[in-house]
N, C-alpha and C positions, 0 to 999 in steps of 0.2 A: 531490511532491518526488522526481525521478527518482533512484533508485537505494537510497529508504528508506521513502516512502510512495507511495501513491495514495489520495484522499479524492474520493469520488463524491458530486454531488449530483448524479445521475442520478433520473430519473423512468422509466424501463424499464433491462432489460438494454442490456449495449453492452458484449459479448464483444471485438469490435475494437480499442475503447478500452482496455482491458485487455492485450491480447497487443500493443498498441503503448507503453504508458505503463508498465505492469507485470511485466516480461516477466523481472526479476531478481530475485524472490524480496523484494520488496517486501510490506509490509502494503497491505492493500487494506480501506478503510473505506467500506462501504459502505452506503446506505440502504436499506431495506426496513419490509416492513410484512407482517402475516400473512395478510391478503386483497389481492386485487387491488383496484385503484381508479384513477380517470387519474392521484394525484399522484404515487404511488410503486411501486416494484419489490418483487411479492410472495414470499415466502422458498418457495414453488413456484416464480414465474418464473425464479428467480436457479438455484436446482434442475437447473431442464432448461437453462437455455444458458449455465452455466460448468463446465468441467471440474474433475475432485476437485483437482488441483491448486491450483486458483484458488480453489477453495471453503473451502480450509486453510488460504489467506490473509487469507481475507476477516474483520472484525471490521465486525459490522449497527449501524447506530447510526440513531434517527431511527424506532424501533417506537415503537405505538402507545400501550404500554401497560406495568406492570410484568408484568402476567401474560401478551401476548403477546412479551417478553424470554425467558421463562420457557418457552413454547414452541419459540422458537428453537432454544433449551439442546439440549430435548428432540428435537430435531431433528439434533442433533448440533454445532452453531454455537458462535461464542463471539459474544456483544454485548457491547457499550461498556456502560457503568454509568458516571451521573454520580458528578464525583468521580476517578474510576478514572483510572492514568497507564498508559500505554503506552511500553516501553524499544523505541529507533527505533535500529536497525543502521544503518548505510551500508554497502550489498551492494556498492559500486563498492571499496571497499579488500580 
């Protein structure tokens, strides 16, 4: 939703996608997982190819596990928690 979210179901990074879709201080919801694998983007890849910027917006949804959420954390990230609401601005006003 330009200008209040971006929701990835991305399977790798896609920096691109981002600096085109999210470019206005948008939430950025993104998937991850805490190891690499082909289905999803591991909170290392996400690491090296999004700048801190982007990585302030990002909220990881789609881990593996409650204890790798828990890693995340630990990693400095915020994850989605079933349940949990997210307050959605619209950066365009």
């Amino acid at each position: 939703m330009e200008g209040v979210f971006l929701f990835t179901g991305d399977t790798r990074p896609i920096p691109e996608v981002i600096n085109n879709f999210a470019c206005r201080n948008e939430l950025i919801f993104h998937d991850v997982c805490i190891s690499s694998n082909p289905s999803h983007t591991s909170i290392h890849e996400v690491k090296d190819h999004y700048n801190v910027e982007q990585l302030q917006r990002m909220i990881f949804y789609h881990y593996e596990s409650e204890k790798a959420s828990h890693s995340i954390e630990q990693l400095g990230f915020r994850v989605a928690r079933r349940g949990q609401i997210f307050i959605l601005r619209n950066t365009l006003l």
